[in-house]
VMD Tcl script that builds the backbone (N, CA, C; Angstrom):
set m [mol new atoms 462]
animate dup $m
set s [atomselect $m all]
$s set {name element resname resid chain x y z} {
  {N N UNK 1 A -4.506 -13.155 -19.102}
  {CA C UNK 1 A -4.568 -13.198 -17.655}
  {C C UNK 1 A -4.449 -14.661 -17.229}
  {N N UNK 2 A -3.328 -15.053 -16.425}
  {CA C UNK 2 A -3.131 -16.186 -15.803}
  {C C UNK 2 A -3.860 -16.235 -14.272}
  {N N UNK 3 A -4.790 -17.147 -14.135}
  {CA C UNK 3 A -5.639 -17.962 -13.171}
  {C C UNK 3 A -5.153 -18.919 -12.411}
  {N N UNK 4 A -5.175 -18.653 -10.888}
  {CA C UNK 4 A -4.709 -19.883 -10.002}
  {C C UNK 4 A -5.407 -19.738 -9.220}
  {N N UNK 5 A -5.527 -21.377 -7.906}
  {CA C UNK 5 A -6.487 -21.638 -7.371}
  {C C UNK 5 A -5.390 -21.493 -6.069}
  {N N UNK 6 A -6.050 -20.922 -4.579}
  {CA C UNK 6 A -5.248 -21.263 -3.634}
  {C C UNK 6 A -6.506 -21.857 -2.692}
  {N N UNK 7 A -5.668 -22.318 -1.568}
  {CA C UNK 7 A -6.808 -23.107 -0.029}
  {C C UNK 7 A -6.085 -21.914 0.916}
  {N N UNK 8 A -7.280 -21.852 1.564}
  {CA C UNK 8 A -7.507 -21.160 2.634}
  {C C UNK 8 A -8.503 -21.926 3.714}
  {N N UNK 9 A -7.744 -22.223 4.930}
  {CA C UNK 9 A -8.363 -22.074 6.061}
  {C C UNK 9 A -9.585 -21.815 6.265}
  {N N UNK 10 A -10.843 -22.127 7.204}
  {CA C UNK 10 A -11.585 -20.828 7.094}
  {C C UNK 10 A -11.908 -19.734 7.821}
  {N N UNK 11 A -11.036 -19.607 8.707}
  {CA C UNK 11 A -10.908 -18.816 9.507}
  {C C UNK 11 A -9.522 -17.525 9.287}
  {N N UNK 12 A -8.027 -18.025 8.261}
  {CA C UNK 12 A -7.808 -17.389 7.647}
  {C C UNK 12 A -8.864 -16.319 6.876}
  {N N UNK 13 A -9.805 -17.139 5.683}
  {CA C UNK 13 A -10.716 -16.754 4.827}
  {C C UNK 13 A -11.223 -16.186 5.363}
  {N N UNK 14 A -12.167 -15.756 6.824}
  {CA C UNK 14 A -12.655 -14.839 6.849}
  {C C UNK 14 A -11.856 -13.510 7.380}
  {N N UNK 15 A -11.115 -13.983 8.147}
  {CA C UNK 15 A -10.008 -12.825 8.407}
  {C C UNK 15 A -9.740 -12.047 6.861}
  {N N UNK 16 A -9.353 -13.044 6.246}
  {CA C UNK 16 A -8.857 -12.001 4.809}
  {C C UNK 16 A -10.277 -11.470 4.160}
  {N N UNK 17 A -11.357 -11.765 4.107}
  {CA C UNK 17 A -12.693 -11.670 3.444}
  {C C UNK 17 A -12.925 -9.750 4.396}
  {N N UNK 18 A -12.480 -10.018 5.821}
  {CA C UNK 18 A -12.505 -8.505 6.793}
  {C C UNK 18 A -11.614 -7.743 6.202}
  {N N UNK 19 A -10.640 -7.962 5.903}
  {CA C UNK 19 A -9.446 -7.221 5.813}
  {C C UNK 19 A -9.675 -6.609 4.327}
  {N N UNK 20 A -10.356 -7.088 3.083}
  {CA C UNK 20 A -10.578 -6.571 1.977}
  {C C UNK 20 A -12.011 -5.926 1.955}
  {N N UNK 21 A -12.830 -5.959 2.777}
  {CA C UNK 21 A -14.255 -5.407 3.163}
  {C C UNK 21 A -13.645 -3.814 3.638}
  {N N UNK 22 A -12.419 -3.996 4.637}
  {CA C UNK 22 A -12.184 -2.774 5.651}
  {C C UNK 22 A -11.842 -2.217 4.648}
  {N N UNK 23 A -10.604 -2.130 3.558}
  {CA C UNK 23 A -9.983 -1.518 2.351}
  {C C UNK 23 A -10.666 -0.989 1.325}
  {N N UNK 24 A -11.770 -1.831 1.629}
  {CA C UNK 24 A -12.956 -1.197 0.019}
  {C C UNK 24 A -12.474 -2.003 -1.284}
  {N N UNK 25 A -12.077 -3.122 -1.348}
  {CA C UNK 25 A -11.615 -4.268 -2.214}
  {C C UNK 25 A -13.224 -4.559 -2.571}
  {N N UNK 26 A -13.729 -4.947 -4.485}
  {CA C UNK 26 A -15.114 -5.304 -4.262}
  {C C UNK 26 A -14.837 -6.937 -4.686}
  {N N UNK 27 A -13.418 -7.563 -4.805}
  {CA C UNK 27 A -13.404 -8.714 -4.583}
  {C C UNK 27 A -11.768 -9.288 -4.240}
  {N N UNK 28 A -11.795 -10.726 -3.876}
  {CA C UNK 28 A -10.515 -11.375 -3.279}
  {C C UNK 28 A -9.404 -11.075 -4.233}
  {N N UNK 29 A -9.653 -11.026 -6.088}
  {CA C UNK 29 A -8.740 -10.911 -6.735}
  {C C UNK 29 A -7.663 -9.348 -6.504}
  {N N UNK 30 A -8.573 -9.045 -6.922}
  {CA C UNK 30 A -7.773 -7.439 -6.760}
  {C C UNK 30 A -6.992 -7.173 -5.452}
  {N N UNK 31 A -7.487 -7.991 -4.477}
  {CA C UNK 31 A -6.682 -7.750 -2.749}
  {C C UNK 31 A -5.222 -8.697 -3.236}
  {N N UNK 32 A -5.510 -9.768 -3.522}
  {CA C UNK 32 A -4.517 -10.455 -3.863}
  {C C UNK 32 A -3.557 -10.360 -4.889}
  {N N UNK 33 A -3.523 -9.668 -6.127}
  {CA C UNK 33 A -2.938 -8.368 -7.011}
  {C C UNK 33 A -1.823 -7.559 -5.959}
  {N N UNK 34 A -2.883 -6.765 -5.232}
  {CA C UNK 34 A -2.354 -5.744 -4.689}
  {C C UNK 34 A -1.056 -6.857 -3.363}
  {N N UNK 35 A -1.552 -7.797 -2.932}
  {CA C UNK 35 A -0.665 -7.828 -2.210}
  {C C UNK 35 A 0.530 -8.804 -2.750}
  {N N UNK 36 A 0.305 -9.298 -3.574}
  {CA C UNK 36 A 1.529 -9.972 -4.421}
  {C C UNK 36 A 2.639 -8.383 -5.030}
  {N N UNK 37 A 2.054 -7.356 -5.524}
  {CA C UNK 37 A 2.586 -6.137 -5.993}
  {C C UNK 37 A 3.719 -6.096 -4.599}
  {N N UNK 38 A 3.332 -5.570 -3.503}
  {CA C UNK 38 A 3.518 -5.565 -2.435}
  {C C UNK 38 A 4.774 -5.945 -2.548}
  {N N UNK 39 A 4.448 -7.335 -2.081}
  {CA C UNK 39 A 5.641 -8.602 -1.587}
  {C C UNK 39 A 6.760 -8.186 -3.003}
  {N N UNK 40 A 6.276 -8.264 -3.788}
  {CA C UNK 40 A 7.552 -8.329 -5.097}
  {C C UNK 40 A 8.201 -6.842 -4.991}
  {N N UNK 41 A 7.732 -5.543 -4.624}
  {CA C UNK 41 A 8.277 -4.413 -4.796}
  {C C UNK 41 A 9.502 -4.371 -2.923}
  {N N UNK 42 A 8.633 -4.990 -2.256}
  {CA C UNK 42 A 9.243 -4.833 -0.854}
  {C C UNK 42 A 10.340 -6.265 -1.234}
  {N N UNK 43 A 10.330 -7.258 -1.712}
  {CA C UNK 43 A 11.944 -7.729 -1.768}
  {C C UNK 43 A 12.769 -7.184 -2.496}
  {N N UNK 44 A 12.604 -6.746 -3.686}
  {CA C UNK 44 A 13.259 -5.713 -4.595}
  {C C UNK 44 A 13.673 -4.986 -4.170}
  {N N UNK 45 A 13.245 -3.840 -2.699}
  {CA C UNK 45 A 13.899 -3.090 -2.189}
  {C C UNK 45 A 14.834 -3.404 -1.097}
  {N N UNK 46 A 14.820 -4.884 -0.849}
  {CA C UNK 46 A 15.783 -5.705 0.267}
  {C C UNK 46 A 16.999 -5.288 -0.771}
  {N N UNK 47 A 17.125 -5.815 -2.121}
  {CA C UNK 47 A 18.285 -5.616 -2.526}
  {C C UNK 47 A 19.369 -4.325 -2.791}
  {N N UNK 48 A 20.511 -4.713 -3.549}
  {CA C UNK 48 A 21.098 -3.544 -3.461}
  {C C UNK 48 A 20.481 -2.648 -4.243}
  {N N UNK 49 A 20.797 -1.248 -3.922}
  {CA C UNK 49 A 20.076 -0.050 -4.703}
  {C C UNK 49 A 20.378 0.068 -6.083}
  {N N UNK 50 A 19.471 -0.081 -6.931}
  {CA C UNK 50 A 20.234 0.470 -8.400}
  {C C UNK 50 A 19.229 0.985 -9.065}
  {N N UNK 51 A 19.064 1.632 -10.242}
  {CA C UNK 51 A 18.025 2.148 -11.373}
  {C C UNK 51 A 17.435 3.359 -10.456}
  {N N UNK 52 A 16.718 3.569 -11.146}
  {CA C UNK 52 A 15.791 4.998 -10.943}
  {C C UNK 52 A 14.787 4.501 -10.239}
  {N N UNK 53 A 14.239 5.741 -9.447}
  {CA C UNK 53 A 13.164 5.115 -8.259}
  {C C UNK 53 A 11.997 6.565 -8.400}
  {N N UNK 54 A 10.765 6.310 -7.618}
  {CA C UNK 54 A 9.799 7.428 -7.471}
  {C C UNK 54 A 10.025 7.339 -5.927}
  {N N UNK 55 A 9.873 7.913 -4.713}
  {CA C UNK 55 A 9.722 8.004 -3.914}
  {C C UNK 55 A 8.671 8.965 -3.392}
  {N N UNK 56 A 8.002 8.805 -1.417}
  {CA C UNK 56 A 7.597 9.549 -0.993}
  {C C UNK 56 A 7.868 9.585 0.308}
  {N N UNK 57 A 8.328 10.620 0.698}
  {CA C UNK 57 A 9.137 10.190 2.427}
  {C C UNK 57 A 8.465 11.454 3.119}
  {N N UNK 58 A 7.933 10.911 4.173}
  {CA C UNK 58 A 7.160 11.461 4.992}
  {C C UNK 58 A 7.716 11.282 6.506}
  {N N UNK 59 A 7.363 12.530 6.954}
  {CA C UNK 59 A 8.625 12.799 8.548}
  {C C UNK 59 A 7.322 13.728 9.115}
  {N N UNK 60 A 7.811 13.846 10.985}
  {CA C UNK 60 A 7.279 14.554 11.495}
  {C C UNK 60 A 8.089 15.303 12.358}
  {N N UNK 61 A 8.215 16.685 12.446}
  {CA C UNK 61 A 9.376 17.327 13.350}
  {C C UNK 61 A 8.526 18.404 14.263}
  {N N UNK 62 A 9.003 19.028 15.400}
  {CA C UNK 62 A 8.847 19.954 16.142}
  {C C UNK 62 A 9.472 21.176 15.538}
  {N N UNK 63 A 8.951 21.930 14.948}
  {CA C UNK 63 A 9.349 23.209 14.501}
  {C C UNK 63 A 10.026 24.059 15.656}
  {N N UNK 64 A 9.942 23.874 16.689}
  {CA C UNK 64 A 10.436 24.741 17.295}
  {C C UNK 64 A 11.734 24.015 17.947}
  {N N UNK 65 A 12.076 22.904 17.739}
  {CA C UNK 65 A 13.536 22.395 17.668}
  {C C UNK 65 A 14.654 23.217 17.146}
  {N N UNK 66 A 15.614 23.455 17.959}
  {CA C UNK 66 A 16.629 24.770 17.777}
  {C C UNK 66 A 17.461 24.098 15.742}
  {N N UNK 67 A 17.146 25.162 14.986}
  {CA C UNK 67 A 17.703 25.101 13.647}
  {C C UNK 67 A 17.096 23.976 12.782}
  {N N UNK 68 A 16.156 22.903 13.594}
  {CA C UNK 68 A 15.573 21.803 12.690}
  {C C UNK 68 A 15.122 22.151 11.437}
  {N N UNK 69 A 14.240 23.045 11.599}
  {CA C UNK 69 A 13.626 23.637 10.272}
  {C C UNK 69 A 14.532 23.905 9.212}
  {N N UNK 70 A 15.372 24.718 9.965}
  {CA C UNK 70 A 16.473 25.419 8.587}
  {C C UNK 70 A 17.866 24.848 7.998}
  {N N UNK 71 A 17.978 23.463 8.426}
  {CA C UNK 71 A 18.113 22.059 8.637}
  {C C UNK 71 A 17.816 21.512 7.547}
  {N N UNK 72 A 16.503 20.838 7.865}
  {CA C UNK 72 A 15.518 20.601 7.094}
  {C C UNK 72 A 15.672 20.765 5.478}
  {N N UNK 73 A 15.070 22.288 5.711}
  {CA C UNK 73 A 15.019 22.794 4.325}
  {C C UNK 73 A 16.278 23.033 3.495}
  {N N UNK 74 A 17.542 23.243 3.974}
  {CA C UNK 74 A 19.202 22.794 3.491}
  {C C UNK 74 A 19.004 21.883 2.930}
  {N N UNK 75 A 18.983 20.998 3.773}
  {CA C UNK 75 A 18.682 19.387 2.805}
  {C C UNK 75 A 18.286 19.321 2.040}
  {N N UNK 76 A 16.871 19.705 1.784}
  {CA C UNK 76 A 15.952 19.975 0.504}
  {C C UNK 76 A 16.601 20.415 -0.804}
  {N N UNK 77 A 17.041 21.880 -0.309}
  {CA C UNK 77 A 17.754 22.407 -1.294}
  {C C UNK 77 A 19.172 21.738 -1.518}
  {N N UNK 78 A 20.085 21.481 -0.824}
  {CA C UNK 78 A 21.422 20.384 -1.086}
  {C C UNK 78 A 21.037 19.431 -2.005}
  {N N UNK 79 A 19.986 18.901 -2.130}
  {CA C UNK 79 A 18.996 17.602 -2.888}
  {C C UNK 79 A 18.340 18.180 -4.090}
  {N N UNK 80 A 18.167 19.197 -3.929}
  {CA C UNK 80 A 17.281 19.952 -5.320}
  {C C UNK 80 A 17.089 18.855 -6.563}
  {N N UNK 81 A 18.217 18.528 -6.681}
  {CA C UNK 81 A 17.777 17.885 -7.899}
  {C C UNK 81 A 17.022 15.981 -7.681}
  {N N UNK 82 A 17.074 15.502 -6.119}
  {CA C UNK 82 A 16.353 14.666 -6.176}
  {C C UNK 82 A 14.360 15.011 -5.417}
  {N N UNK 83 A 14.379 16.028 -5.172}
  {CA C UNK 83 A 13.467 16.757 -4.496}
  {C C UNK 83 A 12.334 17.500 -5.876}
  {N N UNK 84 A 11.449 16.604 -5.977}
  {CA C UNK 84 A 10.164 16.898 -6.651}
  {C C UNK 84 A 9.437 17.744 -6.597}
  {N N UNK 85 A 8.386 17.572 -5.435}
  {CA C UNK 85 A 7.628 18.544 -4.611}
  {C C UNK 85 A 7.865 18.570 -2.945}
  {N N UNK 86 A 7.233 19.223 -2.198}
  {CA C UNK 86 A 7.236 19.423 -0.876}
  {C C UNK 86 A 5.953 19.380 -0.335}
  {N N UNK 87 A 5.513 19.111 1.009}
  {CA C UNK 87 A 3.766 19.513 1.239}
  {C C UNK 87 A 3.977 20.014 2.631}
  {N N UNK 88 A 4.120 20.984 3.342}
  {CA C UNK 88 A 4.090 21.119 4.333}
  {C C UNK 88 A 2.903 21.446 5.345}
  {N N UNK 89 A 2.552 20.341 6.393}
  {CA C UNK 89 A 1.732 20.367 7.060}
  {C C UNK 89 A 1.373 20.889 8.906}
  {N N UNK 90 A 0.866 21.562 9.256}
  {CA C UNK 90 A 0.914 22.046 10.453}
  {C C UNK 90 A -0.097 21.182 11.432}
  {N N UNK 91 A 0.380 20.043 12.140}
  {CA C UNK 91 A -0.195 19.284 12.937}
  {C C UNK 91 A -1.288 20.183 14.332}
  {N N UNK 92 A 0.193 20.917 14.778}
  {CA C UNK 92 A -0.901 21.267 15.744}
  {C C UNK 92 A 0.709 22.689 16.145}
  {N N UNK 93 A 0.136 23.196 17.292}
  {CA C UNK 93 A 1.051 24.303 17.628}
  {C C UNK 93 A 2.654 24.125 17.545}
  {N N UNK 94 A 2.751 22.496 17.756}
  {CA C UNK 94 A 4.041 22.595 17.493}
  {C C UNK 94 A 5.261 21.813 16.509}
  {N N UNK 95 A 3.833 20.597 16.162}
  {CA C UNK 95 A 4.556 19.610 15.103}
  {C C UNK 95 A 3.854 19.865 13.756}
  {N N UNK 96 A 4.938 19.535 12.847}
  {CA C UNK 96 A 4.309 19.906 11.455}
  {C C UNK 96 A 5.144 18.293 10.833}
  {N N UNK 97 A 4.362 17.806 9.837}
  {CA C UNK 97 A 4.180 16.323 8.750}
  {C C UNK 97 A 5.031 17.126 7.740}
  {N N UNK 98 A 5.536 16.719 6.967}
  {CA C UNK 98 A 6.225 17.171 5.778}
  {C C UNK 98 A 6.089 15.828 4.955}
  {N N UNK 99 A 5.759 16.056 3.711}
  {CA C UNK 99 A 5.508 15.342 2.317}
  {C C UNK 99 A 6.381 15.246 1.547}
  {N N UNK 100 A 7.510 14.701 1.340}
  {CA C UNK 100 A 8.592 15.195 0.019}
  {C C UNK 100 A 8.614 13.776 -1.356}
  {N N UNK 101 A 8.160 14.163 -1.798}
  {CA C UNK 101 A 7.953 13.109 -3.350}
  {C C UNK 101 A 9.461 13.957 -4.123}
  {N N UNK 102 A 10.297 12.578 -3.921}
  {CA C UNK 102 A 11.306 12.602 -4.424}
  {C C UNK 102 A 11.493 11.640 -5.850}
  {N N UNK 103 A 12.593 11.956 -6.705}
  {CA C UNK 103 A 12.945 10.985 -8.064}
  {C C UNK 103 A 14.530 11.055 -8.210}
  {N N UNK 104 A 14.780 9.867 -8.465}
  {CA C UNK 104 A 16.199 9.916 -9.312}
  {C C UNK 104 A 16.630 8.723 -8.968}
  {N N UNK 105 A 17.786 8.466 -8.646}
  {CA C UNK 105 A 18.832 6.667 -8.546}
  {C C UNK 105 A 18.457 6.948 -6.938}
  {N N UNK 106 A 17.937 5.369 -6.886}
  {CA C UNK 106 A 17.643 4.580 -5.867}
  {C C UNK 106 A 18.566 4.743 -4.749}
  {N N UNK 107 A 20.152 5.006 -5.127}
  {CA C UNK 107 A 20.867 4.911 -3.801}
  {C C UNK 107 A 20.732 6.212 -3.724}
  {N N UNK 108 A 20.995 7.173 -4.055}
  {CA C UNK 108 A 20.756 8.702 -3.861}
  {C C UNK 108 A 20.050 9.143 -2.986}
  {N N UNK 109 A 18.608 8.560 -3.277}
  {CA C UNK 109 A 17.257 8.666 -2.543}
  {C C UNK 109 A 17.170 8.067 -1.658}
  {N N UNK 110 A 17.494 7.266 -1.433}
  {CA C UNK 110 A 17.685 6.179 0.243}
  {C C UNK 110 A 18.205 7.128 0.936}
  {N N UNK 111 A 19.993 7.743 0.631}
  {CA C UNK 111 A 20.880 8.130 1.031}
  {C C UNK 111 A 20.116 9.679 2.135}
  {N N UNK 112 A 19.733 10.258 0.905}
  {CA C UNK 112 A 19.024 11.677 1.465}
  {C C UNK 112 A 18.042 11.278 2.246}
  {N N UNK 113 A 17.131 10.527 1.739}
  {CA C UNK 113 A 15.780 10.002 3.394}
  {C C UNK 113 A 16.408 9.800 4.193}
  {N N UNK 114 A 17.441 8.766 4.551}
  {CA C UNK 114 A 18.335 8.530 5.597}
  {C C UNK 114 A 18.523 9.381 6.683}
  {N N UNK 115 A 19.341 10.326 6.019}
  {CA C UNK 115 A 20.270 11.257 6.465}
  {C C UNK 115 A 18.724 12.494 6.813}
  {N N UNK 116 A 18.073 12.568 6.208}
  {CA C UNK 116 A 17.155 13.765 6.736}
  {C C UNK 116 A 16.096 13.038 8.311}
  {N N UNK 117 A 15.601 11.680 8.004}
  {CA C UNK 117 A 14.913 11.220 9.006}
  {C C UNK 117 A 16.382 11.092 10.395}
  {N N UNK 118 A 17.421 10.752 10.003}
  {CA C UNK 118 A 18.750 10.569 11.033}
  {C C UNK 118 A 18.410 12.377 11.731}
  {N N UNK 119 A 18.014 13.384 10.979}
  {CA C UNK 119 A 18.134 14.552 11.683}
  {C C UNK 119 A 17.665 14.879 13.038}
  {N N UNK 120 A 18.542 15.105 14.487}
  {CA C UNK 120 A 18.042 15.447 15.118}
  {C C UNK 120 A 16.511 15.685 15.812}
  {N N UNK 121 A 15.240 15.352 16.213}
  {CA C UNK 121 A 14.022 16.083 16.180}
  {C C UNK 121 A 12.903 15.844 15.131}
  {N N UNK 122 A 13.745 14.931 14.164}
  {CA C UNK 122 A 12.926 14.169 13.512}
  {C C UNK 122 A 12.179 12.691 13.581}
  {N N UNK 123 A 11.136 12.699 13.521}
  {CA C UNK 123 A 10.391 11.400 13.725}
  {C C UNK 123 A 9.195 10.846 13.212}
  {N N UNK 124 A 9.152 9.911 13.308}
  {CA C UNK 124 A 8.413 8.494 12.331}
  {C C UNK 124 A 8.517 9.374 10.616}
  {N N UNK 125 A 9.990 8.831 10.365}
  {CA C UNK 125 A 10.004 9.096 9.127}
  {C C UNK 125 A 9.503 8.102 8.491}
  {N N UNK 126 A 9.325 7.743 7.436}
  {CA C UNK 126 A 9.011 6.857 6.366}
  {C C UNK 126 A 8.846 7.086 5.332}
  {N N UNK 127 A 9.884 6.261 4.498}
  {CA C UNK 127 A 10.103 5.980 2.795}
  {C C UNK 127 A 9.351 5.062 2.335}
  {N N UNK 128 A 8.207 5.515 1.568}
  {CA C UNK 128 A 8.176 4.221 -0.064}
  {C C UNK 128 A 8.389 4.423 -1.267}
  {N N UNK 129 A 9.329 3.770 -1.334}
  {CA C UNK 129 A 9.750 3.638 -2.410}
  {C C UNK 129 A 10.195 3.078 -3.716}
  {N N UNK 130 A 9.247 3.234 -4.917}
  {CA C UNK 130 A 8.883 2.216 -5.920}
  {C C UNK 130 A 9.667 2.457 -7.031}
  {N N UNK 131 A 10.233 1.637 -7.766}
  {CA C UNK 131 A 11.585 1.721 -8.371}
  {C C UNK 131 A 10.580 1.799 -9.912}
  {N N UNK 132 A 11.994 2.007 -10.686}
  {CA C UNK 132 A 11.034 2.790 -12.456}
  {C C UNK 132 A 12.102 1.743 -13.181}
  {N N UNK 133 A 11.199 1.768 -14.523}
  {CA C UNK 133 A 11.838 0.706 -15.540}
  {C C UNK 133 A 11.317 2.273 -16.736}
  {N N UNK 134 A 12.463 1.911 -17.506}
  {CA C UNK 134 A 12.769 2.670 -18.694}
  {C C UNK 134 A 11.296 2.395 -19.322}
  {N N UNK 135 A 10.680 3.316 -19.852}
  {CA C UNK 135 A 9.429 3.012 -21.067}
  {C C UNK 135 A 9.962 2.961 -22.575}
  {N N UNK 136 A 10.462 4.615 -22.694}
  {CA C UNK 136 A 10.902 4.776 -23.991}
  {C C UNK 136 A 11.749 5.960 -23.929}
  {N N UNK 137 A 12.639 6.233 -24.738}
  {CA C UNK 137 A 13.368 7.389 -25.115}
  {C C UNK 137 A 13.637 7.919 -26.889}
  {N N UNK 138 A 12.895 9.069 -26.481}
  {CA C UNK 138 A 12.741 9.840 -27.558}
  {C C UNK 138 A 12.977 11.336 -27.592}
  {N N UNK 139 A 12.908 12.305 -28.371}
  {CA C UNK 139 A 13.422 13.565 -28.857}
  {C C UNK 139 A 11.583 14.365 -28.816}
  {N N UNK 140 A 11.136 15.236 -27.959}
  {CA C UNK 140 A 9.999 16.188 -28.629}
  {C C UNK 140 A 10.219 17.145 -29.670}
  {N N UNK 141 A 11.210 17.733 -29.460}
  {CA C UNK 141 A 11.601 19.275 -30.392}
  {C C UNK 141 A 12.193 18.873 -31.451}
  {N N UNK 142 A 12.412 20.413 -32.070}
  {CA C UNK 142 A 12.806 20.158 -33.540}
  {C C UNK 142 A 14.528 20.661 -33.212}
  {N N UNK 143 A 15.028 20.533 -31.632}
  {CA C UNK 143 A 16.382 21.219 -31.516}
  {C C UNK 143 A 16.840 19.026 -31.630}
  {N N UNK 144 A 16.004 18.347 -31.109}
  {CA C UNK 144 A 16.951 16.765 -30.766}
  {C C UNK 144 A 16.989 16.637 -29.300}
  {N N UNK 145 A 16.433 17.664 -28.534}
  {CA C UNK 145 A 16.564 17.675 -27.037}
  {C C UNK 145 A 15.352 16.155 -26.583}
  {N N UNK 146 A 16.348 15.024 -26.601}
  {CA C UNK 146 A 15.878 14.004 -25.970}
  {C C UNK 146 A 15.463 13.732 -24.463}
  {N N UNK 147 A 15.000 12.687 -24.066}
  {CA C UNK 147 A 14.528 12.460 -22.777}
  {C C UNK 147 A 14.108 11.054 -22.380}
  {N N UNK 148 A 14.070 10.453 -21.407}
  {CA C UNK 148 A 14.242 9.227 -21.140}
  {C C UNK 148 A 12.698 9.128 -20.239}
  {N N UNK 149 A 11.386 8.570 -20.715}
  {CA C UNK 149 A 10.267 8.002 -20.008}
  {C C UNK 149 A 10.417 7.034 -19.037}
  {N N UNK 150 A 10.161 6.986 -17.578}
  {CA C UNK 150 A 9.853 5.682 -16.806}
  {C C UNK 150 A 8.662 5.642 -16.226}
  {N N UNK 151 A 8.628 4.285 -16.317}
  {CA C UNK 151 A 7.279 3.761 -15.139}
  {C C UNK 151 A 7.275 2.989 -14.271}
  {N N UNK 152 A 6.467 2.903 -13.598}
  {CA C UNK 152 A 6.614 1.929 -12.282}
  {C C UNK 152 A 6.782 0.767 -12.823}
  {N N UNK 153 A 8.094 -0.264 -12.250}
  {CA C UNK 153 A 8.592 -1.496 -12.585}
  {C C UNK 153 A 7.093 -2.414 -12.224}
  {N N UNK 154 A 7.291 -3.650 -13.050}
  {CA C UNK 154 A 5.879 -4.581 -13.125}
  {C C UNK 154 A 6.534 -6.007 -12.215}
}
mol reanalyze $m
mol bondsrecalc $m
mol representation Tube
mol addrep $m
């Protein structure tokens, strides 16, 4: 573990001392971890799209928007194969949250959030999305049927 010293203000310092109290941080290191993670995963995604990604894109629509729903769920299925799980949530009589934890190549997955939050009646979509680095690739069975492990890039 590499150790560095920074200066802070002190009025920064207590601002940041609030801001890791509000989060449930039980000290400065771990806030500062987390927000260096942050900064390095959010320029990474400035760049162009490449490698394999985890995603979770979260939207809010009016169900009773003429065909949104069945819309919607096209997409899903058109995507099948970047489409993980689903969570569908019922806000109130007429808006429902939708959850979709998506996987596969980074431009793919942009492409489809895009194009589903671009839908008509849809709103405050939002993607995060954390890109994967190869672990290992290996064979379980006794047929050779291989498979490729990732994890969240460091």
């Amino acid at each position: 573990m590499e150790r560095f010293t920074i200066s802070l203000d002190d009025s920064l310092a207590r601002q940041f001392d609030e801001l890791i109290a509000a989060r449930g941080y039980v000290n400065r290191s771990e806030a500062v971890r987390d927000l260096i993670r942050g900064a390095i995963e959010s320029d990474r995604q400035r760049g162009e799209p490449s490698g394999q990604c985890v995603a979770s894109l979260s939207y809010v629509y009016n169900h009773h928007e003429r065909e949104l729903s069945e819309r919607l769920t096209g997409l899903q299925h058109d995507h099948h194969d970047l489409t993980v799980a689903a969570m569908h949530t019922h806000l109130d009589h007429d808006n429902c949250l939708e959850n979709v934890v998506l996987k596969g190549l980074t431009a793919d997955v942009r492409q489809f959030a895009d194009a589903l939050i671009a839908e008509r009646g849809v709103r405050h979509g939002k993607l995060n999305l954390i890109a994967l680095e190869t672990e290992f690739h290996h064979a379980h069975d006794a047929h050779g049927s291989d498979h490729v492990h990732y994890r969240p890039a460091r």
